[in-house]
Kinemage of the C-alpha trace (Angstrom):
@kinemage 1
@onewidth
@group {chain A} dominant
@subgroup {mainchain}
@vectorlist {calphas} color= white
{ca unk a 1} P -0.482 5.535 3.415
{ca unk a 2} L -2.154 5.608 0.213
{ca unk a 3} L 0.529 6.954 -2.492
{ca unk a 4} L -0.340 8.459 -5.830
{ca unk a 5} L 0.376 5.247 -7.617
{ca unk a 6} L -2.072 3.101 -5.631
{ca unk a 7} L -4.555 5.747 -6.037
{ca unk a 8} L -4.298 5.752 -9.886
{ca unk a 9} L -4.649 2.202 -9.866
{ca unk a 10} L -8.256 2.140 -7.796
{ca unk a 11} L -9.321 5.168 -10.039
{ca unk a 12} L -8.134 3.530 -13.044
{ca unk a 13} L -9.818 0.022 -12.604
{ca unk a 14} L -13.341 1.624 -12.022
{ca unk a 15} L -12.900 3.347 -15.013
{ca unk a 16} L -12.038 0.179 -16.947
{ca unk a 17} L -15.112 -1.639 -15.727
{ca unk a 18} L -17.558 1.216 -15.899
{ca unk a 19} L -15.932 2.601 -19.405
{ca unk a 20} L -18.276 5.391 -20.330
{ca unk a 21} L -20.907 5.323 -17.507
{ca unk a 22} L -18.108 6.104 -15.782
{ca unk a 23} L -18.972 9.665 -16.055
{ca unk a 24} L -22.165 11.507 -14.444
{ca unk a 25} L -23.274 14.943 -13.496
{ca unk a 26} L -22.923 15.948 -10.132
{ca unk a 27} L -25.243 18.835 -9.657
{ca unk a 28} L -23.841 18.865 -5.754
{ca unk a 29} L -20.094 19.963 -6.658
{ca unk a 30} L -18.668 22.851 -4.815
{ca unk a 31} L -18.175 25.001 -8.350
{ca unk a 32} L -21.536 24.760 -8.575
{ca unk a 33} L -22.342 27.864 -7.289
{ca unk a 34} L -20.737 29.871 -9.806
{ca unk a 35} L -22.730 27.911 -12.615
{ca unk a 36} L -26.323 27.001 -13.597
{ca unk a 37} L -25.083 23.452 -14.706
{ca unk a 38} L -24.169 20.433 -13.259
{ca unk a 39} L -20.517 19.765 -13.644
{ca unk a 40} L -19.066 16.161 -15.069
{ca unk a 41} L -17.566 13.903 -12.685
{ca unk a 42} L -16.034 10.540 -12.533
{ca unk a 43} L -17.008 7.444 -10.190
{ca unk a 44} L -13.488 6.591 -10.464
{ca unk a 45} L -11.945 9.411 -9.034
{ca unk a 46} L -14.604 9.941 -6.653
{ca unk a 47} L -14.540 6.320 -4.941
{ca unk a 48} L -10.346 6.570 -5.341
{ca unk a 49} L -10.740 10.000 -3.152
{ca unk a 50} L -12.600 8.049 -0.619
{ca unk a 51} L -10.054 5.172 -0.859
{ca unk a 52} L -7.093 7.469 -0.101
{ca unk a 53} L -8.715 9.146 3.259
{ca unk a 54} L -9.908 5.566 4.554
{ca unk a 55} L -6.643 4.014 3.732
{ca unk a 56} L -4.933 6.724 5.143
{ca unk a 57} L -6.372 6.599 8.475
{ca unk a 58} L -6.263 2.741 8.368
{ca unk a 59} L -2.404 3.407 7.765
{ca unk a 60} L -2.135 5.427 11.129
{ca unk a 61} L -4.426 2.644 12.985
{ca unk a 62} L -2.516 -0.229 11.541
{ca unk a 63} L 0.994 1.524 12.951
{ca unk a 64} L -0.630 1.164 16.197
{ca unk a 65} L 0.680 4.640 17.307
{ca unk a 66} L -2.083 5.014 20.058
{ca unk a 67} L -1.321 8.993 20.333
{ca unk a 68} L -2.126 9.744 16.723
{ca unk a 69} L -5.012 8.072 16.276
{ca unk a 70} L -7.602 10.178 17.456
{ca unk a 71} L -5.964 12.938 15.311
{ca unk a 72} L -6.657 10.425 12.378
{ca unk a 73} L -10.050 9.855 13.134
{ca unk a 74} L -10.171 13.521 13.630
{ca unk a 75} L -8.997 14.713 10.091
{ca unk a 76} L -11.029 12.118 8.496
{ca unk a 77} L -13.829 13.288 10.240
{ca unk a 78} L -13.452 16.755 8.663
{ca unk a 79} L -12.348 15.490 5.470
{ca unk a 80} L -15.704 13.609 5.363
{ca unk a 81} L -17.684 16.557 6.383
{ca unk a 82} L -15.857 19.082 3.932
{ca unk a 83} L -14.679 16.821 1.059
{ca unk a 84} L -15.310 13.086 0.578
{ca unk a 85} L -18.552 12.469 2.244
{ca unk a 86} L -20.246 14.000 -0.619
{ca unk a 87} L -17.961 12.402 -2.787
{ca unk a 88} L -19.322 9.154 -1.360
{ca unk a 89} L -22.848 10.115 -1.842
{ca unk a 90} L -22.791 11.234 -5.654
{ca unk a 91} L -20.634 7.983 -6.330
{ca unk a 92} L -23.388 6.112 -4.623
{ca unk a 93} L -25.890 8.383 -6.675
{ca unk a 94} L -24.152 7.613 -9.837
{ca unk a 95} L -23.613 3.744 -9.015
{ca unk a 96} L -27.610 3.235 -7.848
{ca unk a 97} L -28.763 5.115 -11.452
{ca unk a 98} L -26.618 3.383 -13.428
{ca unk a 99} L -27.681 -0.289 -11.440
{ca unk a 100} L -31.752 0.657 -11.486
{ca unk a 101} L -32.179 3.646 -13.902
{ca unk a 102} L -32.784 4.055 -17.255
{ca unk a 103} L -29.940 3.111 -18.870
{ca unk a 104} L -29.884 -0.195 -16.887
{ca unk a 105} L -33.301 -0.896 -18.255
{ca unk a 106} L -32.260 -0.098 -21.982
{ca unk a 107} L -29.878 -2.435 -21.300
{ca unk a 108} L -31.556 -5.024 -20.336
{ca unk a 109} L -34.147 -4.811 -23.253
{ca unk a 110} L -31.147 -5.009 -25.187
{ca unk a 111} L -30.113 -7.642 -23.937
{ca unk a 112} L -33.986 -9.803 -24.153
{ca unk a 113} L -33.971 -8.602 -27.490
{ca unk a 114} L -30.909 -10.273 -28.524
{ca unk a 115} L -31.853 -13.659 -26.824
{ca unk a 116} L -35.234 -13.659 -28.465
């Protein structure tokens, strides 16, 4: 199973390499019904949330214990529908803005700037 430590070490390490794009707005999160604007999130500690549920249920799978693993794939089915799933998407949402939106392409004139 995924322990706290291991956790903390996926969440930190995206953090590291995405340093302040790290953080994006996720206009999808549950306490956004009691406000009118979109709360700050991390990619790290989204993509570590899915990494604990899939390593979870790859725990119970790798144990081999044929009688709990269709409870496994059960509870990560319903963590995926009420938790991580979205968590999954607005990580991917972040991740595909940061790779082909706007600040990727004030990067790269940045970056043909400098070599010219």
């Amino acid at each position: 199973y995924i322990v706290e430590d291991a956790y903390e070490q996926v969440r930190n390490a995206i953090v590291a390499l995405l340093g302040e794009y790290d953080s994006f707005l996720d206009a999808q999160h549950a306490d956004m019904r009691y406000s009118d604007t979109p709360v700050g999130a991390s990619i790290g500690e989204y993509l570590a949330d899915v990494y604990q549920q899939v390593g979870n249920l790859l725990g119970i799978v790798r144990q081999s214990n044929d009688a709990a693993i269709p409870t496994a794939i059960g509870r990560c089915r319903s963590y995926f529908a009420e938790y991580w799933g979205n968590r999954l998407i607005a990580a991917a949402g972040a991740l595909h803005e940061l790779r082909y939106g706007e600040v990727y392409r004030m990067l790269e004139e940045e970056n043909d700037e400098e070599e010219n």
